[in-house]
N, C-alpha and C positions, 0 to 999 in steps of 0.2 A: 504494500500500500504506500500510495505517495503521499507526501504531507502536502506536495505542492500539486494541483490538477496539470500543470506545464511539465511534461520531464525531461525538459532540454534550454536550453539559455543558451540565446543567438545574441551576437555586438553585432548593430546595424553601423554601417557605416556606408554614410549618404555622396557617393561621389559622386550620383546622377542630380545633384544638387535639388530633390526633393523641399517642400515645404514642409519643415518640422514644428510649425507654428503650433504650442499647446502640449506639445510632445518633451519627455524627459526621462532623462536614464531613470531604467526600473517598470517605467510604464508597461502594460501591457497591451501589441500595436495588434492587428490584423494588418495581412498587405498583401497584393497582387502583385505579381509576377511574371516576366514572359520568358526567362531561360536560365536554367539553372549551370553554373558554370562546374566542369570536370577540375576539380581545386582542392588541394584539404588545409586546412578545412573549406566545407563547399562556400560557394559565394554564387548566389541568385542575382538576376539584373531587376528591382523592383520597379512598378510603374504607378503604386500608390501606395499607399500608407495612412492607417486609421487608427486612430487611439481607442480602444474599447473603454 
């Protein structure tokens, strides 16, 4: 059993120069994506980003 419902911790980091307006380390984001990069660790290209 996880204490946390998340069992993974992703560091976004915005070089598609996203708007992080409201957004802060710790938060929990939702985000779309269109290709995930062959990388380790992986690294996705995002195309938005949502604070839950």
């Amino acid at each position: 059993m996880y204490l946390n419902k998340f069992e993974t911790v992703s560091i976004l980091i915005n070089e598609s120069k996203l708007s992080m307006k409201g957004i802060k380390s710790g938060d929990e984001v939702r985000i779309w994506y269109s290709e995930i990069l062959e990388s380790n660790p992986a690294k996705i290209k995002v195309i938005r980003i949502e604070k839950l």
